[in-house]
C-alpha positions in Angstrom: -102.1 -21.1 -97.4 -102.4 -21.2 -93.8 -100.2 -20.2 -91.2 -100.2 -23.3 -89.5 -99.1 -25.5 -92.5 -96.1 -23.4 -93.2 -93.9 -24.5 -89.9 -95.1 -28.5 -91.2 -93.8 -28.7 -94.7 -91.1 -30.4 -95.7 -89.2 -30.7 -98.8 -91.4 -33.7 -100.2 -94.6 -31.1 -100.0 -93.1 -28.4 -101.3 -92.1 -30.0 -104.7 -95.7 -31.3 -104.9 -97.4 -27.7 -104.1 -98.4 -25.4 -107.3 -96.2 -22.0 -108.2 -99.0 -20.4 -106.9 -99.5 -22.2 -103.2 -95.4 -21.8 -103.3 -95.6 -17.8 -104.2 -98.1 -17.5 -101.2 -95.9 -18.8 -98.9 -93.0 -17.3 -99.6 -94.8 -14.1 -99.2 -96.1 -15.1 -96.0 -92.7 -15.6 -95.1 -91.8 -12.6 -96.2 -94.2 -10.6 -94.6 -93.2 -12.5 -90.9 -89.3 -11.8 -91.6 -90.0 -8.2 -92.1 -92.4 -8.1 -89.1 -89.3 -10.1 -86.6 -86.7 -7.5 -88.1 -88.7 -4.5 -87.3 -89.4 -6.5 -83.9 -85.5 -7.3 -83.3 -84.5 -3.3 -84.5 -87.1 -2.1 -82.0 -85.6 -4.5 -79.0 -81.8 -3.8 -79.8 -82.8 -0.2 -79.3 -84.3 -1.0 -75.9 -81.4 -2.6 -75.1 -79.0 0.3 -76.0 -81.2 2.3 -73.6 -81.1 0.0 -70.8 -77.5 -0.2 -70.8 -77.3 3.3 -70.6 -79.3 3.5 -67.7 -77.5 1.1 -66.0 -73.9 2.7 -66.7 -75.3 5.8 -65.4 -72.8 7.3 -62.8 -72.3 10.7 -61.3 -70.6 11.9 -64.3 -73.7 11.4 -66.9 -77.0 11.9 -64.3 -77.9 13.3 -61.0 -76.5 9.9 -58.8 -74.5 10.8 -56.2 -70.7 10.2 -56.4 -70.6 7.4 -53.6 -72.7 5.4 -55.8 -69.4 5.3 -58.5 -68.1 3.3 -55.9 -70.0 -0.2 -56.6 -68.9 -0.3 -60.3 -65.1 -0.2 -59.7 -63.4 -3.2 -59.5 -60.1 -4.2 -58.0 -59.0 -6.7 -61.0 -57.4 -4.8 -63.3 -59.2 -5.1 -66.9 -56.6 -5.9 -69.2 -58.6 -5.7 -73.0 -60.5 -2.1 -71.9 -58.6 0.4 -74.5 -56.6 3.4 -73.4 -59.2 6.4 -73.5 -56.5 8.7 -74.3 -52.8 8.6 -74.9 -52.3 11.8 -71.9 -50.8 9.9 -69.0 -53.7 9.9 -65.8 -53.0 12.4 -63.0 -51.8 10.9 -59.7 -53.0 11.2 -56.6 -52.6 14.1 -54.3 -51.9 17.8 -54.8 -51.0 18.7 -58.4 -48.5 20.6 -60.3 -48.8 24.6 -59.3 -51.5 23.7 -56.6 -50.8 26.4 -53.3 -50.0 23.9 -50.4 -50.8 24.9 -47.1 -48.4 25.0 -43.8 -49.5 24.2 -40.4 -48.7 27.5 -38.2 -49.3 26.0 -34.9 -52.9 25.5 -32.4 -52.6 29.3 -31.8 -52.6 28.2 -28.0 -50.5 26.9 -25.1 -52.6 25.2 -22.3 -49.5 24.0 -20.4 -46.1 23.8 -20.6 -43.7 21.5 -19.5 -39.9 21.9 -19.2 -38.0 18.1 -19.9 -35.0 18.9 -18.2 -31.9 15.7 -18.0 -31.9 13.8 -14.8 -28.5 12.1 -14.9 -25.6 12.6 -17.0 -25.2 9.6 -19.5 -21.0 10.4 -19.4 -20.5 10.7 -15.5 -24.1 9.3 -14.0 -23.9 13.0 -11.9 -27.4 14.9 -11.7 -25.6 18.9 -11.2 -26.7 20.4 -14.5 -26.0 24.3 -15.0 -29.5 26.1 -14.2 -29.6 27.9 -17.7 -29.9 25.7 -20.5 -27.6 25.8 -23.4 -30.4 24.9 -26.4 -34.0 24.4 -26.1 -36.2 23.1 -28.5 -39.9 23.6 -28.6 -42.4 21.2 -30.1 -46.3 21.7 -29.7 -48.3 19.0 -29.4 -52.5 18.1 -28.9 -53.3 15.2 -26.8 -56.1 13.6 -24.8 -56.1 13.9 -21.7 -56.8 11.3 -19.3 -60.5 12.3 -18.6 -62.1 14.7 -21.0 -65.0 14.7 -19.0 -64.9 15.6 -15.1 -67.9 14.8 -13.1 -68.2 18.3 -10.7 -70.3 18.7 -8.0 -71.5 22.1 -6.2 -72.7 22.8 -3.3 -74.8 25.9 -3.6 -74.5 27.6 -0.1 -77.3 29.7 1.4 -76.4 32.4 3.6 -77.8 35.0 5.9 -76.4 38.6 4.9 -75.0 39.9 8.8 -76.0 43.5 7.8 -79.8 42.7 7.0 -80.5 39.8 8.2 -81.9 38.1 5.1 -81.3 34.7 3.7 -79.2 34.7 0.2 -78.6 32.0 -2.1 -75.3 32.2 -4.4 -76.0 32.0 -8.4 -75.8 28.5 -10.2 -73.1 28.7 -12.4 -74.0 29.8 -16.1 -72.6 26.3 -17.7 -75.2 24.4 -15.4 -78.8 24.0 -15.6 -80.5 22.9 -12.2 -82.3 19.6 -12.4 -80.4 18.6 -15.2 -77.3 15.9 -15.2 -75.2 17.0 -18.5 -73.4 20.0 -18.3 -74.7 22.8 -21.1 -71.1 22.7 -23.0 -71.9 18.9 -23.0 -75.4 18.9 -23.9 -74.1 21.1 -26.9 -71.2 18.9 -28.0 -74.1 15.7 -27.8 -75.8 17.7 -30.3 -73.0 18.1 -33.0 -72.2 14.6 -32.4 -75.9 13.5 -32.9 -76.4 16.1 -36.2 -73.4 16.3 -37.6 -71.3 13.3 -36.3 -74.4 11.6 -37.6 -73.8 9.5 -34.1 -76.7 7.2 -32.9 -77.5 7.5 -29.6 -75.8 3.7 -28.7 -72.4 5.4 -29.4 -73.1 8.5 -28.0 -72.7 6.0 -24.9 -69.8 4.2 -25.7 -68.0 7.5 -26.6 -69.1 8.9 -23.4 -68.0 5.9 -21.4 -64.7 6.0 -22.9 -64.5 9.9 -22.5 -65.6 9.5 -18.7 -66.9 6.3 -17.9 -70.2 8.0 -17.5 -73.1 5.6 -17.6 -76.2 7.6 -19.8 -79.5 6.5 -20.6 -80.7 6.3 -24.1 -84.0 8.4 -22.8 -81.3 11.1 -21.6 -79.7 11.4 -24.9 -82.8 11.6 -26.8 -84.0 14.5 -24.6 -80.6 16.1 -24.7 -81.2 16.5 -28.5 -84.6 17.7 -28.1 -83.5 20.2 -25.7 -81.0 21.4 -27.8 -83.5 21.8 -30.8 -86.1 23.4 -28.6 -83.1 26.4 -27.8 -82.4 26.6 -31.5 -86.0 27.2 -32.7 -86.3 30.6 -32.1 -83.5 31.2 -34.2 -84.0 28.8 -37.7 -87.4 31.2 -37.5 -85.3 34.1 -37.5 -83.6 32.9 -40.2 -86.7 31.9 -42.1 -88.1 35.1 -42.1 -85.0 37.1 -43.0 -84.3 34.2 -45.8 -87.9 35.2 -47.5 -86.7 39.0 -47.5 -84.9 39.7 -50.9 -81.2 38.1 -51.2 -79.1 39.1 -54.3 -78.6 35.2 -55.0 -80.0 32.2 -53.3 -79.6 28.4 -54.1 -82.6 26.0 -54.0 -82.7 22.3 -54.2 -84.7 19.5 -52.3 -84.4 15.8 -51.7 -86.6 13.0 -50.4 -87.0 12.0 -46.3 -88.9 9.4 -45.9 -91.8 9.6 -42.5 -92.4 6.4 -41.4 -92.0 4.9 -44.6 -93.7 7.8 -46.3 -91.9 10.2 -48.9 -91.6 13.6 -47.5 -89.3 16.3 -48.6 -86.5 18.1 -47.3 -86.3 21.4 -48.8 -83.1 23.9 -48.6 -81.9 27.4 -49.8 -78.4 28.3 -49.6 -75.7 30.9 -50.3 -72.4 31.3 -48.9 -73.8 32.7 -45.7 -76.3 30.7 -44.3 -78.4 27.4 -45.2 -81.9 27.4 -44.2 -83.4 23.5 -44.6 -87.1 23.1 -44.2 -89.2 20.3 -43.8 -92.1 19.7 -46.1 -94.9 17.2 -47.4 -94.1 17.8 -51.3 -92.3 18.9 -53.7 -94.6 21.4 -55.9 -94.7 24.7 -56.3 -96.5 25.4 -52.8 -93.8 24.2 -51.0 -91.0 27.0 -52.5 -93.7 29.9 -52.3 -94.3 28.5 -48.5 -90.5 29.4 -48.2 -89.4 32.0 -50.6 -93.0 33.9 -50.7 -94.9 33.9 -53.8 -92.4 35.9 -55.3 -89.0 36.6 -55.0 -87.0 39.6 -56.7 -83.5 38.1 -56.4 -82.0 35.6 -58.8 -82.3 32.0 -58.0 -80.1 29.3 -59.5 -81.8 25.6 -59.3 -82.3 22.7 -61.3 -84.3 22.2 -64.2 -87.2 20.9 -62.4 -90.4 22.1 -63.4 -91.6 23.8 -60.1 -89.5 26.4 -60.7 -90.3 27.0 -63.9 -92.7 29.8 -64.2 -92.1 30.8 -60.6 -92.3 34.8 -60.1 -88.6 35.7 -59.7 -86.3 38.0 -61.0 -84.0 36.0 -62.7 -82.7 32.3 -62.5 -79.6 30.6 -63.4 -80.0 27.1 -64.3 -77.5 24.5 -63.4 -75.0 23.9 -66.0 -73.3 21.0 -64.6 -77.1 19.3 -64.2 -77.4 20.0 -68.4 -73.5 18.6 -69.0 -74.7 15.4 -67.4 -77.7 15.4 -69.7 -75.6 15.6 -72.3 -73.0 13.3 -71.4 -75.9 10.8 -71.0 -77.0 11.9 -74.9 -73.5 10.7 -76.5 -74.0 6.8 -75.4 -77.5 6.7 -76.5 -78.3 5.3 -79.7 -79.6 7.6 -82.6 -79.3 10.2 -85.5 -76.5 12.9 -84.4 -77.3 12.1 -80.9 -73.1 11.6 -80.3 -71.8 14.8 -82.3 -74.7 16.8 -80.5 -73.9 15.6 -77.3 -69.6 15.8 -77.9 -70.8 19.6 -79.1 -72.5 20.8 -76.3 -69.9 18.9 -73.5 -67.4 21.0 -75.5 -68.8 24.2 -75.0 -70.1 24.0 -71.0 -66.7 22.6 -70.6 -64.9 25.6 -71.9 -67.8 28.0 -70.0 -67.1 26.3 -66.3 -63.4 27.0 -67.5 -63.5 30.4 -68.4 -66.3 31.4 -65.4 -63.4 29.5 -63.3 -60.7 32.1 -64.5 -62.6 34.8 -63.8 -63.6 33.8 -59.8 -59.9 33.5 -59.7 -58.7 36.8 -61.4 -61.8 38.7 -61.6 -60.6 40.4 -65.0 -63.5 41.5 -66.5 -61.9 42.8 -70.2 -61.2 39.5 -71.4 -64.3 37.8 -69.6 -66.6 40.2 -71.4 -64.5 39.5 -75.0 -64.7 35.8 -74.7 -68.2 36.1 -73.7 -69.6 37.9 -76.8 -67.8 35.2 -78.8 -69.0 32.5 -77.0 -72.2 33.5 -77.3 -71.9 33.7 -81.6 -70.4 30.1 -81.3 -73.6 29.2 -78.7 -75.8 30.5 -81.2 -74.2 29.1 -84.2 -74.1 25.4 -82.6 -77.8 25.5 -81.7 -78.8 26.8 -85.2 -76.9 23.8 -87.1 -78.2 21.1 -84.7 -81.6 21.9 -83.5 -83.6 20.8 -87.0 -81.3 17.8 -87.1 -81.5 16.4 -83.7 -84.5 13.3 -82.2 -86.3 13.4 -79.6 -84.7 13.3 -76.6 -81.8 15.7 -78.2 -84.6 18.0 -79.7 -85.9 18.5 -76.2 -82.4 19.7 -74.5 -81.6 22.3 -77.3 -85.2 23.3 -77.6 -84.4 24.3 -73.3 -81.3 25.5 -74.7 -83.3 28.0 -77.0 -86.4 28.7 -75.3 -84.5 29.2 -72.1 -81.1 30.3 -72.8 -81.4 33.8 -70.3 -82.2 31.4 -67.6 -79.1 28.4 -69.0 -76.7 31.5 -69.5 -77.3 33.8 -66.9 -74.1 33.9 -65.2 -72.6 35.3 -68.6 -73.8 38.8 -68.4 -73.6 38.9 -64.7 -70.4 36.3 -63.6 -71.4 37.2 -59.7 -73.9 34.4 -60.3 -72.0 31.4 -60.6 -73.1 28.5 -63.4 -73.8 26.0 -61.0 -76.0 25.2 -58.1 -73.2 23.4 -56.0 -74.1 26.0 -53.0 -77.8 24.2 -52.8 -76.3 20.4 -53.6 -73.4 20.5 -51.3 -75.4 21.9 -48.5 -77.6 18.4 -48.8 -74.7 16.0 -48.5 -74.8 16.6 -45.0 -78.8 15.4 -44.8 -78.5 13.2 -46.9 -75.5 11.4 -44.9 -78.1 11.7 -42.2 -81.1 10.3 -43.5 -78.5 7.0 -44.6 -77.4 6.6 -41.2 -80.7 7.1 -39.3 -83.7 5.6 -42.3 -85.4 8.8 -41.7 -88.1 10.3 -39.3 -90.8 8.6 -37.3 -92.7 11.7 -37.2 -93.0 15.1 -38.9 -92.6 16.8 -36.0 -89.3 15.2 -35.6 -88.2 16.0 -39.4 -88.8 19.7 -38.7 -86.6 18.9 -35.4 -83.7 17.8 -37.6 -84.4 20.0 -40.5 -83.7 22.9 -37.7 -80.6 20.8 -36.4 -78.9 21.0 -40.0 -80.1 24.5 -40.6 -77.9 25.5 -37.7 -74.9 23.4 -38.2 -74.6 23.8 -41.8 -75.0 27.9 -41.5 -72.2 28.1 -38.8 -70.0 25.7 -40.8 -70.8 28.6 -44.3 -70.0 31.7 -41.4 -67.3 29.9 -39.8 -68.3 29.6 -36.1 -68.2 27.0 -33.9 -71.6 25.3 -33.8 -71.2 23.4 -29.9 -70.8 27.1 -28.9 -73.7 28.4 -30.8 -76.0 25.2 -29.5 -74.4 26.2 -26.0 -75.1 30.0 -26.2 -78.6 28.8 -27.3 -79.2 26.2 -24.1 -78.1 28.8 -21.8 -80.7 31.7 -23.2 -83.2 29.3 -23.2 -82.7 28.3 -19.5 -83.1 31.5 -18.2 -85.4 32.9 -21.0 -83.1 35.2 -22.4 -84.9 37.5 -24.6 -81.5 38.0 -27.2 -80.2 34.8 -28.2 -77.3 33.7 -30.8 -78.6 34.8 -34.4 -77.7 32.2 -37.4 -78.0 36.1 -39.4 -75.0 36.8 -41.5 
């Protein structure tokens, strides 16, 4: 029977057709339906995964948190079920949480004494000279004008005991030829890399700071000026960074060059942040900046460049693996929600216990909960490892074949699970690259990669970074051969 009859007969042809012709067809038929229900089963399950994809949030992949922000809506949704009966946590400090008191500036500039002028009873002004209360109240204001145009007149003289001609010093927060004062210069260049200011409100701010007119070509200069003085120190830094650390964090994100992806690499630890401009992201790159090997531990991703790198030891990140999972439970397959509700369980209760610890650093019951964590690790892996599909098989099979790498922190808790040293130190370029689109030349990505190294490293050492940009100006003027270290 052909396959073009069957969508043409009608009831009249069918009862004049043979069993036989009829049996054909109804196999036919048979054989299509089975073919459009394997067809449908096979489309739903794309489907599943789409909407997976596209209910990914910050909670269940690697997308930043500000990207949450576009799902929310401001009508409430009144059919959504209560996840759980526990009432939600409000906003603000919580229940046991250590507040903090403001203790003052630490500093008086000035002082003023409000004294009364007339006497609201008797309209007299003889007040007694010694007051009978006084109350003290510190404040912080602006001044009028922040920024105070000075002008100095160098003098020349001739020395009566010699005879020679002697010219007075410039002072050291000048530099000659140059309009900005250095302190100035240096606060331009923590508005431009860490204000994340463009240079058309640089203006404005210094207009309403001064009403200062400053040309865009000025500003840019300023900056490069300021980067030029910092150089010699992100290289000190570089070097010292490739010398063995007990810990460091590693991470990288995209730049884009003219339109072109580059990378922006950076290794952290609570000390210092070294960022580094580069063309990829392979394994050259992290040997180009650790060395080819590195005897300390390094806590990452699970990206595959650093897999196989020569290093002492590495602590994968655990919150990176909890997303994984999270991501496992909405998927659609055998187990794949009691796997992933498993594992979520147990790096829940590890980040918990790892957290009590950093707090209390008790190391008797750390150790005990540890050995019987790792039984119950063990035991969980075991039961579900045979049972799990593909994308489920692949994390426990990382859990198994790499579990000194997942687990590190266990035996040695000065590691810590995550690698929120190496992702938090990013925020801050990655705010950048948002507000500017990027470089327009490599050269100028190394320029900014140097910017954040030094901001973000005296933010982790708890300096001020306009003095260390202004230390750095003024050793560069008159070639200085110390200048401000970034070393902790």
């Amino acid at each position: 029977m052909g396959k073009d009859l069957l969508v043409k007969l009608e009831r009249e042809t069918l009862l004049q057709l043979a069993p036989e012709q009829l049996v054909d067809i109804i196999v036919e038929q048979a054989i299509a339906i089975e073919k459009l229900n394997s067809r449908i089963l096979e489309l739903e399950e794309k489907v599943e995964k789409l909407k997976v994809s596209r209910d990914l949030d910050s909670k269940t992949s690697s997308k930043p948190p500000s990207g949450d922000i576009l799902k929310k809506t401001e009508k409430k949704q009144q059919d959504k079920p209560e996840e759980s009966e526990a009432p939600k946590r409000k906003p603000g400090g919580q229940l046991g949480h250590r507040g903090k008191t403001r203790k003052g500036f630490g500093r008086v500039d000035r002082c003023e004494i409000l004294r009364p002028e007339n006497c609201v009873y008797c309209g007299q002004k003889a007040f007694a000279t010694v007051a009978v209360k006084v109350e003290k109240q510190c404040i912080a204001q602006l001044v009028e004008r922040p920024i105070e145009i000075v002008e100095y007149q160098r003098q020349t003289c001739v020395c009566e005991c010699c005879g020679n001609l002697q010219a007075s010093h410039w002072p050291e927060e000048i530099i000659p030829g140059q309009d900005l004062g250095v302190k100035l210069q240096a606060f331009l260049g923590w508005a431009n890399n860490y204000a994340h200011m463009p240079y058309e409100k640089q203006q404005e701010m210094l207009w309403e700071l001064g009403q200062i007119e400053i040309g865009l070509g000025t500003l840019v200069a300023t900056n490069e000026r300021v980067e030029k003085a910092i150089e010699p120190s992100v290289l000190e830094l570089s070097s010292w960074v490739k010398q063995t650390q007990p810990n460091v964090h590693v991470d990288e994100t995209p730049w884009s060059v003219k339109g072109v992806k580059e990378w922006l690499w950076v290794v952290a630890n609570s000390e210092f942040c070294l960022f580094t401009a580069a063309d990829t992201r392979s394994r050259a790159e992290l040997e180009a900046i650790l060395g080819a090997e590195y005897t300390g531990v390094i806590s990452s991703d699970d990206f595959s460049v650093y897999n196989g790198y020569a290093v002492a030891d590495q602590q994968k990140c655990l919150a990176h693996l909890r997303r994984h999972f999270k991501k496992l439970i909405q998927l659609p397959g055998l187990h794949n929600q009691a796997i992933g509700e498993a594992f979520v369980d147990l790096i829940d209760e590890a980040f918990r216990n790892y957290a009590q610890w950093f707090e209390t650093l008790e190391c008797a019951s750390y150790n005990d909960w540890v050995n019987q964590f790792k039984s119950k690790l063990q035991l969980t892996v075991d039961q579900w490892i045979d049972l799990a599909g593909a994308t489920a098989g692949n994390l426990l099979r990382s859990l198994r074949d790499k579990a000194n790498q997942w687990w590190y922190f266990l035996d040695n808790p000065e590691v810590p699970p995550d690698n929120n040293q190496a992702e938090r130190s990013l925020r801050l370029a990655v705010t950048k690259r948002k507000v500017s689109g990027g470089s327009r030349s490599i050269e100028r990505f190394q320029h900014t990669a140097n910017l954040l190294t030094v901001v973000q490293t005296c933010r982790r050492q708890g300096r001020s970074v306009i003095d260390f940009f202004t230390q750095a100006l003024v050793a560069d003027s008159i070639n200085y051969q110390s200048r401000p270290s970034l070393l902790p």
